[in-house]
C-alpha positions as CSV (number, residue, x, y, z in Angstrom):
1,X,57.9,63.0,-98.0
2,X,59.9,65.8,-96.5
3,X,59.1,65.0,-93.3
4,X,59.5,61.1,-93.6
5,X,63.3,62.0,-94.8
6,X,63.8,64.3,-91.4
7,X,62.4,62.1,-89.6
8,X,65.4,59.7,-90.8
9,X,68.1,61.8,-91.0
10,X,67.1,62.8,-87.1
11,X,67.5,58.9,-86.2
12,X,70.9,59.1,-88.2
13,X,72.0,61.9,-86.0
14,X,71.2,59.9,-83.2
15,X,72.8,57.3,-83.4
16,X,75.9,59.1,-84.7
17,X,75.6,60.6,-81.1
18,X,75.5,57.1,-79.9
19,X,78.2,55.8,-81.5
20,X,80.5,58.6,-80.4
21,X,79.6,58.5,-76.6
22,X,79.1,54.8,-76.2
23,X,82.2,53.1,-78.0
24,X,85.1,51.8,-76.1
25,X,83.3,54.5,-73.0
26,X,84.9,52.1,-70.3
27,X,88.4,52.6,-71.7
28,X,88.8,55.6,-73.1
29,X,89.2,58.2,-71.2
30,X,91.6,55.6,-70.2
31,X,91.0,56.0,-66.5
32,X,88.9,57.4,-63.8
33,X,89.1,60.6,-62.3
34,X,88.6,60.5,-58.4
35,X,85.4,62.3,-58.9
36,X,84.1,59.7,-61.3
37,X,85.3,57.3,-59.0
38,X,83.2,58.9,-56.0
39,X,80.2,58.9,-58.3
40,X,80.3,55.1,-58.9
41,X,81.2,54.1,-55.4
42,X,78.4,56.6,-54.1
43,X,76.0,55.2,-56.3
44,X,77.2,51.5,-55.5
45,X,76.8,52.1,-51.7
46,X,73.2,54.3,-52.0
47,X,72.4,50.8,-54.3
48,X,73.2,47.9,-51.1
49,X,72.0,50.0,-48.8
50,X,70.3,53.6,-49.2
51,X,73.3,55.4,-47.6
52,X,76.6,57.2,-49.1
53,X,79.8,56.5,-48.4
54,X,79.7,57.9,-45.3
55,X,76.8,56.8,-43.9
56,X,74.4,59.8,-44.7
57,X,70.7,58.0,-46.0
58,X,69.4,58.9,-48.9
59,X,70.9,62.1,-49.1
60,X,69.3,64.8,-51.1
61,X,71.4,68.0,-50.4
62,X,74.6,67.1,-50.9
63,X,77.5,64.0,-51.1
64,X,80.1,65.0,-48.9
65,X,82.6,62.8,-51.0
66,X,86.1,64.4,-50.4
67,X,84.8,67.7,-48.8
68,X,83.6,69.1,-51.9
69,X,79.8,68.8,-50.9
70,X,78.8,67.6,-54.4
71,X,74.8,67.7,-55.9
72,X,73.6,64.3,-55.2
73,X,71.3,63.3,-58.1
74,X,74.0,61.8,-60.9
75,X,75.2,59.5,-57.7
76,X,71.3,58.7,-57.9
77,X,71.5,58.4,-62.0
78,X,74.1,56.0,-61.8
79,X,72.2,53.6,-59.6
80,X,70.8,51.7,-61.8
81,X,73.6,51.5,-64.3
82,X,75.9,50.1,-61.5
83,X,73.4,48.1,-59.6
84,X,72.7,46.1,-63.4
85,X,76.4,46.2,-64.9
86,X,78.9,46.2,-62.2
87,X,80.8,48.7,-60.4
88,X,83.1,49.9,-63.5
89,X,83.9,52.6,-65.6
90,X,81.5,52.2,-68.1
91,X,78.3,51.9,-65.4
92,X,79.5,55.0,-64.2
93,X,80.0,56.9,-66.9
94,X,76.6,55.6,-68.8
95,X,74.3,58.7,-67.0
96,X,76.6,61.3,-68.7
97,X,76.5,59.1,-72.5
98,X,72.8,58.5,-72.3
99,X,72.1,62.1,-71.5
100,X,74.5,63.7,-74.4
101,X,73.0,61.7,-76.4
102,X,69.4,62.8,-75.4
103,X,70.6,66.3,-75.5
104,X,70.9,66.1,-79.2
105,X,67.7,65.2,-79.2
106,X,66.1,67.6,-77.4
107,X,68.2,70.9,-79.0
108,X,65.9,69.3,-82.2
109,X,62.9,70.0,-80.1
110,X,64.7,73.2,-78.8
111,X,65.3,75.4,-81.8
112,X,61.6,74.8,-83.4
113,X,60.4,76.4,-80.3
114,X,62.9,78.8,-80.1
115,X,61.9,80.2,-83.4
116,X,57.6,79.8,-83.2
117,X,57.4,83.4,-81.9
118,X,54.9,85.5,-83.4
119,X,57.3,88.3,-85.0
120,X,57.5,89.8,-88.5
121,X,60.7,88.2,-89.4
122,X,59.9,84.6,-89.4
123,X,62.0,81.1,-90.5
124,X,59.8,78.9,-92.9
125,X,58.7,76.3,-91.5
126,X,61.2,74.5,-93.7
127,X,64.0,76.7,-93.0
128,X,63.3,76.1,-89.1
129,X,63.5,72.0,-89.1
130,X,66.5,72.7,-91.5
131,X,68.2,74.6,-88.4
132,X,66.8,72.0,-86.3
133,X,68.7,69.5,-87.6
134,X,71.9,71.5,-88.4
135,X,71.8,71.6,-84.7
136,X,71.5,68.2,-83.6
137,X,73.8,67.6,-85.8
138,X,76.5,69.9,-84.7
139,X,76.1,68.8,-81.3
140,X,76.1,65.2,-82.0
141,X,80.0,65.6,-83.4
142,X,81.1,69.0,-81.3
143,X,84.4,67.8,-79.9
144,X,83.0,69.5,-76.6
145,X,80.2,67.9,-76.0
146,X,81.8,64.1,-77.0
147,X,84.7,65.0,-74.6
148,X,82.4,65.6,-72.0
149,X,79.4,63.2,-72.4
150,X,82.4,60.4,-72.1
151,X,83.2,61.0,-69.1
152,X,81.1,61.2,-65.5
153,X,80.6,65.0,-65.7
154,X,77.9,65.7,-64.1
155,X,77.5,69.2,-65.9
156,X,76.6,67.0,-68.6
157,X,73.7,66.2,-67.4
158,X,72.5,69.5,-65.8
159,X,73.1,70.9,-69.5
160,X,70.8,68.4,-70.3
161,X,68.1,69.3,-67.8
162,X,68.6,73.0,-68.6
163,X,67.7,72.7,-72.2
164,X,65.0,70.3,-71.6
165,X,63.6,73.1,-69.6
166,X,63.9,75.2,-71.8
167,X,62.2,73.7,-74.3
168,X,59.1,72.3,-72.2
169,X,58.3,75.7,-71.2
170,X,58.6,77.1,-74.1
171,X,56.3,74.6,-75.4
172,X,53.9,75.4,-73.1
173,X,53.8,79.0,-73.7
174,X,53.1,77.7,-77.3
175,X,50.2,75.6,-76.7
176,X,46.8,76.6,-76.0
177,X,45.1,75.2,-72.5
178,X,43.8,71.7,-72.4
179,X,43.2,69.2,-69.6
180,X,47.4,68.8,-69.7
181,X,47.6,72.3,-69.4
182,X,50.3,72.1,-66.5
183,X,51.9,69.3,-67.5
184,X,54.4,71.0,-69.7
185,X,54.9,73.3,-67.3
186,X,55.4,70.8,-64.3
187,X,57.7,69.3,-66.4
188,X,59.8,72.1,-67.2
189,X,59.9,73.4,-63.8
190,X,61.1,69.8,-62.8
191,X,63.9,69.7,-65.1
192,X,65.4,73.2,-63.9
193,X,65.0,71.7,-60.3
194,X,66.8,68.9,-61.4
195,X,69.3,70.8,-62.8
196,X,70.4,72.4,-59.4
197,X,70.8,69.1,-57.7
198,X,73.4,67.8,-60.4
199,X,75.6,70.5,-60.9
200,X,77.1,73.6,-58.8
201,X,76.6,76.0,-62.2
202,X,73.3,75.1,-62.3
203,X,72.6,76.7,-59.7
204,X,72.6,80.3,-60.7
205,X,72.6,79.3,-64.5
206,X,68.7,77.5,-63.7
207,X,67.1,79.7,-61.8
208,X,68.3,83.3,-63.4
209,X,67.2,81.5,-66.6
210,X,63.3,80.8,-65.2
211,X,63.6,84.0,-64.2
212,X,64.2,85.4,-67.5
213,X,61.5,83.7,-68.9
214,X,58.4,84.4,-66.0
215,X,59.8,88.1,-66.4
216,X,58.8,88.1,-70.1
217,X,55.8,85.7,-70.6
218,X,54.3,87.1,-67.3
219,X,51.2,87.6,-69.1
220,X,50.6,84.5,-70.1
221,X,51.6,83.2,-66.5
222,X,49.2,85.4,-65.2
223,X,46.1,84.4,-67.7
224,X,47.0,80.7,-66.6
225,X,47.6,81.4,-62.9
226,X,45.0,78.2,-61.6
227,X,47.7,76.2,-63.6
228,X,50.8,78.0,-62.8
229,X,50.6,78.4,-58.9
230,X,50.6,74.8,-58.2
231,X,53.2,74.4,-60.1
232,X,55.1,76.8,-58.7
233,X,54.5,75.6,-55.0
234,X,55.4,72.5,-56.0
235,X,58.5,73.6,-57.3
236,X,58.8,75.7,-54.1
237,X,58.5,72.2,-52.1
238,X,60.8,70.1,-54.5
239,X,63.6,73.6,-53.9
240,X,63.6,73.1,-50.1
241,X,66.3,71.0,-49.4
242,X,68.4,73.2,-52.2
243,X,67.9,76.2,-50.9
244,X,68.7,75.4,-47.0
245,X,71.7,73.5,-48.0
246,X,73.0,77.0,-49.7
247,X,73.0,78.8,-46.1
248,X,75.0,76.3,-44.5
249,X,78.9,76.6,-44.5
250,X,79.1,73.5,-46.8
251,X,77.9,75.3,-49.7
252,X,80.4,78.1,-48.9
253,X,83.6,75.7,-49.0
254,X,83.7,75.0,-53.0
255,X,83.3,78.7,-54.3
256,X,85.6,79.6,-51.2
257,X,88.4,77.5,-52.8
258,X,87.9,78.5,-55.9
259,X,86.8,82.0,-56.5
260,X,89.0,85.0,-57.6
261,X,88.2,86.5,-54.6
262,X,90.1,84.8,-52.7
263,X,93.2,85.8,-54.6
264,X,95.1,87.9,-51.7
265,X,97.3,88.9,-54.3
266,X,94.8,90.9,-56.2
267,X,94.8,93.1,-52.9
268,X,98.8,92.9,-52.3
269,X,99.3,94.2,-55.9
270,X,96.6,97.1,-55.2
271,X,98.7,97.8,-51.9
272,X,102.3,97.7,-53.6
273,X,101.2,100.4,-56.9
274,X,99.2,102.7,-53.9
275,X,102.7,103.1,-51.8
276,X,105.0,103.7,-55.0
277,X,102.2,106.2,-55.9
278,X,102.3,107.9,-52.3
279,X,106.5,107.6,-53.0
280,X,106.1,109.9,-56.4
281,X,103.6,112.3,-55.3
282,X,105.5,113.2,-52.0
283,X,108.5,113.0,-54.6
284,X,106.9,116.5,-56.6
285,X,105.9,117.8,-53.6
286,X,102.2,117.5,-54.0
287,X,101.7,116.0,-50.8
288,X,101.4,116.8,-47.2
289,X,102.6,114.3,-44.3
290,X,105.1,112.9,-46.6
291,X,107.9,112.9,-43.4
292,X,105.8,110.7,-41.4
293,X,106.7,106.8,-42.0
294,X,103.4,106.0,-43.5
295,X,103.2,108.0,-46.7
296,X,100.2,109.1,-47.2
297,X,98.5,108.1,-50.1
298,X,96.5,110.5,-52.6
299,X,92.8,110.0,-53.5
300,X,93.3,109.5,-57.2
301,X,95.4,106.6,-55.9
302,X,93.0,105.1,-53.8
303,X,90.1,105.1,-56.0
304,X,91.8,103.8,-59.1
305,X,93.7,101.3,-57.4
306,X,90.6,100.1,-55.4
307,X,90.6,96.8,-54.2
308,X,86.8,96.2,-55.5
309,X,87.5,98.2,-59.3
310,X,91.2,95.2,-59.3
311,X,88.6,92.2,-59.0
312,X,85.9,93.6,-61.3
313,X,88.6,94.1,-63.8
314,X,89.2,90.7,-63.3
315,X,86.3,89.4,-63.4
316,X,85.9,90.9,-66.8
317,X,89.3,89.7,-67.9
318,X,88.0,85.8,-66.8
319,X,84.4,86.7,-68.5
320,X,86.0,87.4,-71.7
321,X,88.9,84.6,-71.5
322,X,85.6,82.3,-72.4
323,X,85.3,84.2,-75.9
324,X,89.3,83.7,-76.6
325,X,90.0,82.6,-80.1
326,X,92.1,79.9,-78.9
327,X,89.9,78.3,-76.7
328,X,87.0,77.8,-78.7
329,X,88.6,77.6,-82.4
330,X,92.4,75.9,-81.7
331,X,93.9,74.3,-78.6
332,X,90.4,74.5,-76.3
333,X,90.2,74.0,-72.9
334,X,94.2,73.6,-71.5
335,X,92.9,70.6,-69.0
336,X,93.6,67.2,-71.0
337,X,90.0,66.0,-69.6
338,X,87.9,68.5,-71.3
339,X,90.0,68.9,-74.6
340,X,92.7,66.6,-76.8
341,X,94.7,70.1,-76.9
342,X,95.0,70.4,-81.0
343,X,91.0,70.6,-81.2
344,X,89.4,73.7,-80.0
345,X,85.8,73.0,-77.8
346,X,84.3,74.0,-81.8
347,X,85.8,72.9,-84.7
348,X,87.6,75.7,-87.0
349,X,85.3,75.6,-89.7
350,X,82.6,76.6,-87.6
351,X,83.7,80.2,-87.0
352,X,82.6,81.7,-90.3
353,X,79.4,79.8,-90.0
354,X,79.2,81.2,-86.5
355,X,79.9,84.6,-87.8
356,X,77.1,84.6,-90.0
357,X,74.5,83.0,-87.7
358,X,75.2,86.0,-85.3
359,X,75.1,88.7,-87.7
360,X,71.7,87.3,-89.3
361,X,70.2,86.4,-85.9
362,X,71.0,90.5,-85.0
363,X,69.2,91.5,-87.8
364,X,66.5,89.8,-88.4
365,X,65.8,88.9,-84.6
366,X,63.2,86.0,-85.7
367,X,61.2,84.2,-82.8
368,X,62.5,83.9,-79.2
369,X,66.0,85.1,-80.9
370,X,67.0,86.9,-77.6
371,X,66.8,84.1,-75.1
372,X,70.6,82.8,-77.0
373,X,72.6,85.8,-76.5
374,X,70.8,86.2,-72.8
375,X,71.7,82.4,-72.4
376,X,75.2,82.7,-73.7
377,X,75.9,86.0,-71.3
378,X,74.1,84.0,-68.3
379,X,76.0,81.0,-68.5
380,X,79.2,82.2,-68.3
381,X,78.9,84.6,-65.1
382,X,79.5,82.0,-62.7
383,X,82.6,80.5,-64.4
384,X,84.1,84.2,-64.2
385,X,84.3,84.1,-60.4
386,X,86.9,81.0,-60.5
387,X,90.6,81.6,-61.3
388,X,90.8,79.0,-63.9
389,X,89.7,80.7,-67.2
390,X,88.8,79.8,-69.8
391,X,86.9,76.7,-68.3
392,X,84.8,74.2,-70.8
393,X,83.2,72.0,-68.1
394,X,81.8,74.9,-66.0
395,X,80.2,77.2,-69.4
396,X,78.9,73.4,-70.7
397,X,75.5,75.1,-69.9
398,X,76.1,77.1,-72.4
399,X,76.8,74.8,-75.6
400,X,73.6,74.6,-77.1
401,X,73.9,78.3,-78.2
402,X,77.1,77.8,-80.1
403,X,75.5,75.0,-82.1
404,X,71.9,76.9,-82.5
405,X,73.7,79.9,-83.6
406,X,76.3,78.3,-86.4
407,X,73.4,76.3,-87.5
408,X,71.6,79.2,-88.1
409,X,74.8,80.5,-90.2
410,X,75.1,77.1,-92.1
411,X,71.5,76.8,-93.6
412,X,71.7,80.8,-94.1
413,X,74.7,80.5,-96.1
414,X,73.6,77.7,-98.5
415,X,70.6,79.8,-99.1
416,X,72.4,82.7,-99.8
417,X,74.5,80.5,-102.2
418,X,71.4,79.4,-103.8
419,X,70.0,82.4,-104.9
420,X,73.5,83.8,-105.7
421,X,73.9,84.8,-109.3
422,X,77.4,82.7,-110.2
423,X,74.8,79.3,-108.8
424,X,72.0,80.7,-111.3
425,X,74.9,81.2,-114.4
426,X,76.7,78.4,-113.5
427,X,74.4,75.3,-111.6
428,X,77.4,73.4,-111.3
429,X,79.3,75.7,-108.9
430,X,77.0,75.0,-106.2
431,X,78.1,71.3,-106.4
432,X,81.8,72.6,-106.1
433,X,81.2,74.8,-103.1
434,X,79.0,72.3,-101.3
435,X,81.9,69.7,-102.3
436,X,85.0,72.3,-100.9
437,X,82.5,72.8,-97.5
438,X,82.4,69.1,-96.9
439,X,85.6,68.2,-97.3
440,X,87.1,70.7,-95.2
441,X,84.5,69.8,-92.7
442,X,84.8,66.5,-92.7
443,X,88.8,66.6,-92.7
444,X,88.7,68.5,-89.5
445,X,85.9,66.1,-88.3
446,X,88.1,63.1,-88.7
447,X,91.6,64.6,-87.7
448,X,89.6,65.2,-83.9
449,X,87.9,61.4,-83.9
450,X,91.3,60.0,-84.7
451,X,92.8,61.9,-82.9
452,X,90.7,61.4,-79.4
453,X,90.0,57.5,-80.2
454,X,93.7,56.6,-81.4
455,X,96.2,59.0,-79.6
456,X,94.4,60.8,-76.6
457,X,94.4,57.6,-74.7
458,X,98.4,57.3,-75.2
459,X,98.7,60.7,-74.5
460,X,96.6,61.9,-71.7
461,X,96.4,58.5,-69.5
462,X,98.4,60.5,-66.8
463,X,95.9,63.4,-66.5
464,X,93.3,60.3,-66.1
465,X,95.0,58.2,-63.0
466,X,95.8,55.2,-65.3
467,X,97.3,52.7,-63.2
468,X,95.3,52.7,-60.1
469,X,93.0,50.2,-61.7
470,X,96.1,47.3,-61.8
471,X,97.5,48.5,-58.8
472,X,94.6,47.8,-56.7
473,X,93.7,44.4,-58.8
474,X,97.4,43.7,-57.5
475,X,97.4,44.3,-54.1
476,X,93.7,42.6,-54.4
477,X,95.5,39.4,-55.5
478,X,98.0,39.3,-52.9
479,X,96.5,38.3,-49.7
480,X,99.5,37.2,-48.2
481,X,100.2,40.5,-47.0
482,X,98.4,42.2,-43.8
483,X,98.7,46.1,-45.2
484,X,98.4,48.0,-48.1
485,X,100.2,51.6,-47.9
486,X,99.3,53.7,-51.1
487,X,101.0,57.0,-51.3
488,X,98.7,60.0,-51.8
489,X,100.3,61.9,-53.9
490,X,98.8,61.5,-57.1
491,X,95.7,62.2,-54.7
492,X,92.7,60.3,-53.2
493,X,93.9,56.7,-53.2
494,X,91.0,55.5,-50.8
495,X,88.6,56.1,-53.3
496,X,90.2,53.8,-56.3
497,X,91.2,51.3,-53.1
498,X,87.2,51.4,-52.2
499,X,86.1,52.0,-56.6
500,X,88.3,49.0,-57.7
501,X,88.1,45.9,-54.5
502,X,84.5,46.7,-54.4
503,X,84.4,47.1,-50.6
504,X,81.1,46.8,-49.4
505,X,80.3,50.3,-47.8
506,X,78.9,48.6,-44.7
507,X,82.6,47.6,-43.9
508,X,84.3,50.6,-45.1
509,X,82.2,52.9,-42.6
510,X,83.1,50.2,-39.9
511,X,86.5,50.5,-40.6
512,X,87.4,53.8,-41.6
513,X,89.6,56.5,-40.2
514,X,88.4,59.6,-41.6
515,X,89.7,63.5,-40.4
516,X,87.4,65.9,-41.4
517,X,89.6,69.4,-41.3
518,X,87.9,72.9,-40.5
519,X,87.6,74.0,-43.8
520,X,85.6,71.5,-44.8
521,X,88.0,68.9,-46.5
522,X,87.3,65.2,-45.9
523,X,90.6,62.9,-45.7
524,X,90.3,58.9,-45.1
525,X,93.4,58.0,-43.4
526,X,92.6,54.0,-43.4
527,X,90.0,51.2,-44.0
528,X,90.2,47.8,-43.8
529,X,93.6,46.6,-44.7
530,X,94.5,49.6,-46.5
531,X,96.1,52.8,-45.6
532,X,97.3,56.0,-47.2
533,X,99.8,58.7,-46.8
534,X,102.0,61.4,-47.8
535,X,105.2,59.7,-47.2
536,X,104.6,55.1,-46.8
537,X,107.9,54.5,-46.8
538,X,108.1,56.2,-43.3
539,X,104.6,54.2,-41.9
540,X,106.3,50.9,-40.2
541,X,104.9,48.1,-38.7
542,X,106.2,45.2,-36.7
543,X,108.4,42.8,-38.4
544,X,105.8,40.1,-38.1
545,X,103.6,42.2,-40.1
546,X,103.7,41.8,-43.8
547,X,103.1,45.0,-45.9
548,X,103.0,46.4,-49.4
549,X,103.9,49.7,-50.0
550,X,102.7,51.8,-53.4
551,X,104.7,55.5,-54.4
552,X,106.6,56.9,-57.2
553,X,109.7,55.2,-58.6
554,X,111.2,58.8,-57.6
555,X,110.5,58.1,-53.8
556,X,111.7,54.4,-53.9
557,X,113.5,53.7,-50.2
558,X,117.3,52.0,-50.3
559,X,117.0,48.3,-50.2
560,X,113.4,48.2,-51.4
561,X,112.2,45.2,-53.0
562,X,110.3,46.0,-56.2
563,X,107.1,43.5,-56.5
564,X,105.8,45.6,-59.6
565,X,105.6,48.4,-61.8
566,X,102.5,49.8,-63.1
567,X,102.9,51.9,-66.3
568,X,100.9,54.3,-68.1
569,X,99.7,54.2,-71.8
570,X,102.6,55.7,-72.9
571,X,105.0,53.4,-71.2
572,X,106.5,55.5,-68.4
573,X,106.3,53.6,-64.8
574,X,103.6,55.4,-62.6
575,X,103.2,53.3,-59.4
576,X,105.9,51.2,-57.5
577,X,104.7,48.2,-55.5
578,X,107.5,47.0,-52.8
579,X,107.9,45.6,-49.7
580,X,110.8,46.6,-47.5
């Protein structure tokens, strides 16, 4: 009977997950980012013809898309979606629904797993499905993982691969050998793979992970070596194109532009505090040299102020801006696209729940309990390296250990109120408490649901290039005019030119005017009818030739003739079309 009533409440889950990630998903986020955009088109031009945008066939490395030399396989996800139900926002964000909502799913699968280990501190088995479900459940309505499975984030579905690797292999370690012995396995190591070619986290996040796991169930690798070697040469095979793509320049460019590393102020700063150092010491006459115009500067100075000690500081700084209060529990991630800004990436009431889950999981260390504090540690190194901390989209790799952990906290805590003495004097206080929990849970539940369905749209349609859509519709339904001039300053025009007129990408290649810089960076200049550029009130054509310009009301030429204003959610004017 138990099981029957799991059973349903898992389906309920579900399709609570479904509900959340499906409704109004092709207007709300209430426009496409150009990335999104470069997922659909991608995936509408692999669909005609087997090639990308640019012409590369079936490409399994990389999508060169705007330079950034993305993982192909959500491009290959969204296929289907786009080839059966248009080129639009919903097509190409379904991958990223259909996989959050299969993630919830398999964290059910996940934490029974996680928790079958053969240790003297063991969940029941009724305990274990109980924090199986808390789980799913927390996941289904985490304000993270919504924001993010409703939009085409591709680390979506690498967190999706991840844990689905996870759990396969740890499934297999589980069960004994049979004629599918290397199935699970197979699978497992397919889903990690997979994991690499969607997302750029992945791949450190995957493979440190596998490694983690061989490293401690080496035994049982070894005692099933006929199985495992295959496996692992297939895996070795299915890696190739990954792993030569990584020495190439291309796969230097992204962590290049982003890395902390880079910073050249880091080393300025070091620079500026060694000379004023050099100025006092020669000032107390502990120095030698100090008449020469270089001062020079003392040991102590150089090894504290050390260029390599500044950046491992701040890497740690970065590291731990992923733990800030703030981020997780009240305003969350300061990008509008992974956050509504008044929600943190966990809701408040979790943090006590979280609290308790980590102190009981320390103690009593039941099962696999250290692969989610290795997990949680691992999955935030790479986002350390970047200068924008604390970021939600590159740790997503990490949210099943926030919801495995507070569920663990949740079902612990109504135990413990259970067996507490004021529940055995007084039965009915138990009803109170559980009454108190669920309505502050639910409140806070509600307040970030209305918020993100009712007033993120009106808010946040800026941060999501609303307008584009109409403006390209307009300039679609105007054939009278010869040339289309789109400014690019709210950045990459051509794609929502190419996203919303559906240009076949047989005719865009034809067409196109493409600089490639030497950094790496990928600009279309002009296809077809339309071009872009920094400043289109200053591209001119012959009088005979009739042409509509787009920009900012802000950079409107004298004498320009307004055709139409295209206005956010929110009412403010975004795009100008005018001819001149």
């Amino acid at each position: 009977m138990k099981s029957e009533i799991r059973k349903n409440l898992l389906v309920i889950i579900l399709v609570i997950a479904a509900v959340l990630r499906f409704w109004q998903l092709g207007q709300n986020p209430p426009g496409l980012t150009w990335d999104e955009a470069a997922w659909g088109y991608n995936a509408y031009a692999i669909g005609i013809d087997g090639r990308d945008e640019f012409g590369r066939f079936l490409p399994v490395d990389y999508l060169e898309s705007f330079g950034d030399f993305k993982p192909p396989m959500y491009a290959y996800l969204t296929v289907i979606p786009v080839w059966l139900l248009g080129l639009n926002a919903f097509a190409t964000r379904f991958a990223s629904a259909l996989f959050g909502v299969m993630s919830v799913g398999v964290v059910y699968g996940l934490v029974g797993e996680l928790f079958s280990g053969k240790t003297e501190n063991e969940f029941s088995s009724s305990r274990k499905k109980s924090i199986a479900l808390a789980a799913a459940a927390l996941l289904a309505i985490s304000p993270w993982h919504v924001n993010l499975s409703r939009a085409a984030f591709e680390a979506n579905v690498a967190s999706f691969f991840i844990v689905a690797g996870m759990w396969l292999f740890l499934r297999w370690i589980r069960l004994e050998n049979g004629k599918m012995a290397g199935l699970g396995l197979l699978l497992s190591t397919a889903s990690l793979i997979a994991s690499v070619y969607t997302f750029n986290t992945a791949r450190v996040v995957a493979p440190a992970l596998f490694i983690l796991l061989a490293a401690r169930f080496y035994r049982v690798l070894w005692k099933r070596r006929w199985v495992v070697l295959p496996v692992f040469l297939v895996g070795f095979i299915l890696c190739l194109p990954f792993i030569r793509f990584m020495f190439t320049p291309m796969a230097q460019l992204r962590y290049r532009e982003v890395n902390i590393f880079s910073d050249l102020d880091v080393i300025e700063r070091t620079n500026v505090t060694m000379q004023r150092d050099a100025q006092w010491w020669c000032s107390v006459g502990a120095n030698t040299g100090c008449d020469s115009g270089n001062l020079p500067v003392p040991l102590w100075s150089r090894l504290i102020n050390n260029r390599r000690i500044a950046y491992s500081i701040l890497y740690v700084k970065h590291y731990l801006d992923h733990f800030n209060p703030a981020f997780l529990f009240i305003n969350g991630d300061g990008n509008p696209k992974f956050s509504t800004q008044d929600v943190g990436q966990l809701y408040l009431w979790e943090l006590p729940f979280l609290i308790i889950g980590t102190f009981f999981l320390l103690r009593n260390r039941p099962g696999y309990w250290w692969i989610l504090p290795v997990w949680l540690l691992i999955g935030i190194a790479p986002a350390a390296f970047a200068r924008e901390t604390p970021h939600a989209l590159r740790i997503e790799t990490t949210l099943p250990v926030w919801q495995v952990v507070t569920a663990i906290g949740f079902v612990e805590f109504y135990a413990m109120l259970t067996a507490s003495r004021i529940v055995k004097w007084r039965p009915g206080a138990l009803n109170v408490i559980i009454i108190l929990v669920a309505l502050g849970l639910g409140g806070n539940v509600l307040y970030y649901l209305h918020g993100y369905y009712t007033h993120y749209p009106q808010e946040y349609s800026r941060e999501w290039q609303y307008g584009y859509e109409e403006a390209v519709a307009f300039a679609e339904s105007h054939t009278e005019f010869d040339q289309v001039v789109f400014s690019t300053v709210l950045g990459r025009p051509y794609i929502y030119a190419l996203f919303y007129s559906r240009t076949d990408p047989r005719e865009f290649r034809r067409t196109a005017v493409v600089d490639r810089e030497v950094y790496g960076f990928v600009h279309v200049r002009s296809f077809g009818r339309y071009q872009f550029s920094d400043s289109p009130s200053s591209v001119l054509y012959p009088r005979t030739v009739r042409v509509m310009y787009f920009d900012l009301l802000s950079r409107l030429p004298t004498r320009a003739s307004i055709l139409q204003k295209f206005n956010l959610l929110n009412g403010e004017t975004t795009l100008i079309a005018y001819q001149r």
